[in-house]
N, C-alpha and C positions, 0 to 999 in steps of 0.2 A: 476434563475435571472441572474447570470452571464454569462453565458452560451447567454444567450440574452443579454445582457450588450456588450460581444466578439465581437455578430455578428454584433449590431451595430457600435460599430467600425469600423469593418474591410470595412463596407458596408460605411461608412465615409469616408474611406480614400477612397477607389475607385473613388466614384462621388468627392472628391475634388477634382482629377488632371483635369477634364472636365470643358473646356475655358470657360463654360456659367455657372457653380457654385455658384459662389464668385458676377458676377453678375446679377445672379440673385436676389440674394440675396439681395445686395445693391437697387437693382432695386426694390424692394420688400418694403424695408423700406424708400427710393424715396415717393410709393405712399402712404404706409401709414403715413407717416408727413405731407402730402397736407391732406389726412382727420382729422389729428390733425388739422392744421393749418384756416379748414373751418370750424369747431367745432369751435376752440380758436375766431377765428374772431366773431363768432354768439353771443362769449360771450365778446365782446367788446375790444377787445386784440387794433386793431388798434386806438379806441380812449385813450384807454391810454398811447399808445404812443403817439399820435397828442399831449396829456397835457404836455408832457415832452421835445420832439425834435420833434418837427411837419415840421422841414428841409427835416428829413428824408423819410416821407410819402407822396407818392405821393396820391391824393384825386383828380384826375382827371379822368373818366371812359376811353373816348377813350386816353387817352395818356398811362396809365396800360395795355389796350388793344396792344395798338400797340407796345409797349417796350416789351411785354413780348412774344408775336410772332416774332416778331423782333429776340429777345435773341433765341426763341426755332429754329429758321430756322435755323439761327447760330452756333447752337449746333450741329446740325444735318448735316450740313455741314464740321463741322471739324473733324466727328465723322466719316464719309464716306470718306474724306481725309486721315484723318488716318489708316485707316484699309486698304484703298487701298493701301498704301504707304507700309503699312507689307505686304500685298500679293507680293508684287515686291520684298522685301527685304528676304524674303523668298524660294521667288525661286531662287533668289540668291545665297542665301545662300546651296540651296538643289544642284545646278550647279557648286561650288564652293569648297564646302567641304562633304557633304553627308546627303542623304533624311533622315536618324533617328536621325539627331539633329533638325527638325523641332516639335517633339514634346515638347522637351523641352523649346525652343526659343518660341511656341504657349503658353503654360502653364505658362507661367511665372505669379505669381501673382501681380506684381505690373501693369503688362499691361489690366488682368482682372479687379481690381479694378479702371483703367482710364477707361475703359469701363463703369463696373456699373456706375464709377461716371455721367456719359454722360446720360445713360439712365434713372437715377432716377431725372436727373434735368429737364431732356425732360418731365417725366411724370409728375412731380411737378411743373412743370409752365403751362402745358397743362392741370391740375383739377385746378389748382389757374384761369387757363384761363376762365375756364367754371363757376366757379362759382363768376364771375363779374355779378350783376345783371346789364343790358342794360337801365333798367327805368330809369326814371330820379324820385327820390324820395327822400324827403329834408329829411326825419326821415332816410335814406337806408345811411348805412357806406362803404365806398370801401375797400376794404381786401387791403388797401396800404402799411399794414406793412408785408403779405404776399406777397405780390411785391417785396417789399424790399427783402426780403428773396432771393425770385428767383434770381433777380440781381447778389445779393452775390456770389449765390450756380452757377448761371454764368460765375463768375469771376475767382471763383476757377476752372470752365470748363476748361477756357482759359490756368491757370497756369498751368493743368493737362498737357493739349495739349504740352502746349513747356516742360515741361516733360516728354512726352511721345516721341517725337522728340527725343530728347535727348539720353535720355533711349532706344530706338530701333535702334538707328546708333552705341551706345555704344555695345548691346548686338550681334548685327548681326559680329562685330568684330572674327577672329578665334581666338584670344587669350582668349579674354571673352568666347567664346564657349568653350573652353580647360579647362579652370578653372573652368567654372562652372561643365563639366563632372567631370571633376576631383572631386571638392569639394565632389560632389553628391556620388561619388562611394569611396572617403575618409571616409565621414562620415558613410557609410553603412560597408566600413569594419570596422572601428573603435569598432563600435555597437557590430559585432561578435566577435572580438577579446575581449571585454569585456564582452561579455556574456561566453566566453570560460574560462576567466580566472576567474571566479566564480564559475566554475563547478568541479568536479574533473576527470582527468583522468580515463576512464572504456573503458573495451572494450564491444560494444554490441553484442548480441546474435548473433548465427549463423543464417543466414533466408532461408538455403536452403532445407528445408520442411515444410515453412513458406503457407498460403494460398492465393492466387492471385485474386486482382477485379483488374476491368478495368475500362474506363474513358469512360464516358456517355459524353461526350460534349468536341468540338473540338478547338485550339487558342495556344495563349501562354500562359503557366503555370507560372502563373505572381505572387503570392502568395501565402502562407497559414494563415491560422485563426490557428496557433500556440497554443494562448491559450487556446481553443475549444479543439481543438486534443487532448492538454494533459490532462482537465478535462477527455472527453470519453475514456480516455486509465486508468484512476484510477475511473473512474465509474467502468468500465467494466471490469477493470484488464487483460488491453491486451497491446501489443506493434505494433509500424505501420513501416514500413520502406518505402519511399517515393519513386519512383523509378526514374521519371524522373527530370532531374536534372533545377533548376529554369532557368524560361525562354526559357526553350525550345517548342516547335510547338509538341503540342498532340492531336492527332488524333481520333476520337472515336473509342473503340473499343479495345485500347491498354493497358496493364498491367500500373496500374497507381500505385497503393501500395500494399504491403504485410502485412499482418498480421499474428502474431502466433498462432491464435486461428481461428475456423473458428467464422464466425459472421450470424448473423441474417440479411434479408432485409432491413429493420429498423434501425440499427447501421449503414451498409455500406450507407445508404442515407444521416444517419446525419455524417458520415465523409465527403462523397463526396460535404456538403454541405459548408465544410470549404476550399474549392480548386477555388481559384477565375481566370477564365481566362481570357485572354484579346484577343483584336487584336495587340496591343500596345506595346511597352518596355520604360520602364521608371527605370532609373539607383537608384533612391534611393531604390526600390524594389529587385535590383539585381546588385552587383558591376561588376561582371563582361562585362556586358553592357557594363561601363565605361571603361574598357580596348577594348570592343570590336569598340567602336565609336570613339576612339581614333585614333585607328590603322587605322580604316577606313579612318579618315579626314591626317592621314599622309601618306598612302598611295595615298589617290587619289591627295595629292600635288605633289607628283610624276609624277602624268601621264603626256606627253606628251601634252599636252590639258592644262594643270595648270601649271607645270614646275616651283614647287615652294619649292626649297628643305629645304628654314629657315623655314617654316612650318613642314613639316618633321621632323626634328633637332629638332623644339620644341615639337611635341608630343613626340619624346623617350624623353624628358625630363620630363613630365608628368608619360612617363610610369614608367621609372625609381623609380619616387618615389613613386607608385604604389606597384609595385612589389616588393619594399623595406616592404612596408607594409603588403602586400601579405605574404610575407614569415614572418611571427611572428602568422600567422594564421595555426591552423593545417588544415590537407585536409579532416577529416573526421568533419564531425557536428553532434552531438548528443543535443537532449533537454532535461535536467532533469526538474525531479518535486521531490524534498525529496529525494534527493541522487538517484533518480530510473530513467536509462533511458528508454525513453518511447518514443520517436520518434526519427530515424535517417533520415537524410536529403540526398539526393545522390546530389551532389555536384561536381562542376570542379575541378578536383587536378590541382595543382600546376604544376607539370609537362608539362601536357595537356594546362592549359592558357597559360605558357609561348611559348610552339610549337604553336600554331595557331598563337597568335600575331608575334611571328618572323619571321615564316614561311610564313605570308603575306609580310615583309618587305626586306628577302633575293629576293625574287621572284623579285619586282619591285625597289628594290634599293642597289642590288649587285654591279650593275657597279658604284656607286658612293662612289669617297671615305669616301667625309666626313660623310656619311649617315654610313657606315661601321663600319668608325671609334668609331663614335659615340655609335652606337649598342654593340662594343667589350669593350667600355670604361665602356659600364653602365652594362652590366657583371661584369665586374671588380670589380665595386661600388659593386653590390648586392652578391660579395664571400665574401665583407670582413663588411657585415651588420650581423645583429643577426637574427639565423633561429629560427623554431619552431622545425624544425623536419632536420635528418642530409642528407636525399635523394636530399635535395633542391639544395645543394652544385654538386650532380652529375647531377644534371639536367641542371645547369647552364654551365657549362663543356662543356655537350650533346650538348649545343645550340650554345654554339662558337666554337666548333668543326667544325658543320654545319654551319653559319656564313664563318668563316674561307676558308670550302673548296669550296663553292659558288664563294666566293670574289677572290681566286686564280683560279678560270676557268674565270671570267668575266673581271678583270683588265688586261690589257696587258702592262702598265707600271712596271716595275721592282722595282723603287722608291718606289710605292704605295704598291706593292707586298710584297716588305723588311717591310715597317710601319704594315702592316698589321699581318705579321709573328709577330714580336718583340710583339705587345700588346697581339697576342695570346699566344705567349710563357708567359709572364706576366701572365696571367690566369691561364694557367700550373701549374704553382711555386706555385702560390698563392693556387688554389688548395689542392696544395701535403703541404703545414705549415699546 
């Protein structure tokens, strides 16, 4: 039962990042309030309102009729407005800063739920609509307090709308964009470093006579059903070692985990059945995403084409406090259960994220100083922050080493040359305390 209880979870969170989830769902509960609503009326809902504020009901067949087509065209109209408006702002945004913040700027839930709102109102004044009877019949009540209704659930249409407005010029922003990866890939480290420090230090098994399955299905390795794994690792009293590292593009075919024992068909299916892959990357699933889409949008404010280097300057300042965070995490991830570990994670070290993110930023912004500067300063920041582990310190070293000898082949000012030396020597010292 838990074991099923895991999977659907894990199969929860999947389908909720998908733009049509949330409303559908809304959209869902849209129609069934209109067959409440012609239910209630059948049972005289509208004449008991007429006995109380009979201002508020309309009791006119073709004037309900035409207010309430009226309202639906209108809705339909602002709804197509809208969305065409984010297709525009979107490629924008994909022209401007980089194609993989479009999933997240797509998903956003409060733009989902101005959606559903749209579509459950469409549908709810379209069965209100149908169930007007046309007769003219003196004993026949008009669903005028389900009019009413619709009106309302109209009006808050409208409010959605200039909310929606609002909220899509706000979010299309790259500082909004930066934050928001940030936050995402914040709270996803945060998560591991508290799960780490609940654990205790061990070191896991050797796995080099460990035995080898492979990956039946091709994508990015976007997840694991965690809790699943470690139940079938104390069913079965085995251990699994993960191989490829989250978020990476696997291929079928390829060594995906190891195990110390060998397994049965049956066991390897229901592990493989806790490996969810995507087409997709989405940063609360995996932080380093968030340094990766980072780097990206300050890089390409670099280019030639965009030539936007306060953009830049603010991602290393993002990174910066990333990376602060980064290092209080260790590079290895184990998962216990009862003090026993039972699953290791193969994971980015430290090392490695920092070369790739700098190494895109020497590339396309050596010849600039303040962009240099910058990068050598927040070195600096991250010697004299608290590590998890003491490698971190030579790593950082490593990287304004290279920094450094980049920046004196590409600058040809001497000023800039001496500024650059002096903060590297600064690193040095700092360093060697």
């Amino acid at each position: 039962m838990r074991n099923l209880y895991n999977k659907l979870v894990a199969f929860f969170h999947r389908i909720e990042e998908n733009i049509a989830f949330y409303p559908s769902i809304i959209s869902f509960l849209g129609f069934n309030f209109a067959m409440l609503m012609l239910y209630l009326e059948k049972r005289g809902v509208s004449s008991f309102v007429i006995n109380y504020v009979p201002e508020l009901v309309i009791n006119n067949a073709d004037t309900a009729k035409t207010l309430l087509s009226f309202l639906t065209g209108g809705i339909i109209s602002i709804m197509v407005f809208s969305f065409s408006m984010v297709m525009v702002l979107l490629n924008q945004a994909s022209s401007n800063f980089s194609p993989r913040v479009l999933p997240g700027l797509i998903s956003q839930r409060n733009h989902q739920y101005v959606l559903g709102l749209y579509v459950a109102t469409i549908l709810y004044n379209t069965f209100t609509l149908v169930g007007i009877n046309p007769k003219e019949d003196s004993q026949y009540q008009l669903p005028g307090f389900s009019v009413l209704l619709g009106i309302i659930f109209t009006v808050i249409c409208f409010a959605a709308f200039l909310y929606f407005i609002h909220s899509i010029s706000q979010s299309i922003q790259v500082n909004r964009i930066l934050e928001n990866i940030y936050n995402d890939a914040k709270n996803r480290l945060n998560r591991l470093i508290e799960g780490e420090q609940k654990n205790h230090k061990s070191c896991f098994p050797s796995t080099d006579n460990w035995h080898k399955y492979y990956s039946t299905e091709t994508g990015y390795l976007q997840t694991f059903a965690l809790n699943n794994l470690k139940l079938l690792c104390l069913k079965n009293e085995i251990k699994i070692k993960i191989l490829p590292l989250k978020g990476a593009f696997v291929l079928a075919g390829v060594p995906l985990f190891l195990v110390n024992k060998s397994i049965d068909d049956e066991l390897k299916e229901k592990i493989l059945e806790n490996f969810n892959f995507a087409r997709g990357e989405i940063v609360l699933d995996n932080y380093a995403l968030g340094f990766k889409q980072i780097t990206e949008i300050g890089v390409k404010a670099m280019s030639p084409g965009i030539n936007d280097p306060g953009t830049a300057l603010n991602t290393i300042d993002y990174l910066t406090e990333l990376f602060a965070l980064r290092m209080k995490k260790r590079d290895e991830t184990i998962i216990y259960e009862n003090d026993q570990a039972l699953v290791f994670l193969t994971t980015v070290n430290f090392a490695e994220l920092l070369y790739q993110v700098l190494a895109s930023y020497r590339t396309y912004c050596n010849h600039d100083i303040a962009c240099v500067q910058k990068l050598l300063i927040m070195l600096k920041y991250l010697l004299l922050q608290k590590i998890e582990e003491d490698g971190y310190k030579e790593d950082l070293l490593k990287e304004a080493k290279n920094i450094y000898q980049d920046a004196q082949e590409a600058l040809t000012n001497d000023t800039d040359r001496n500024r650059i030396g002096e903060l590297y020597q600064d690193i040095v010292n700092i360093s060697k305390e």
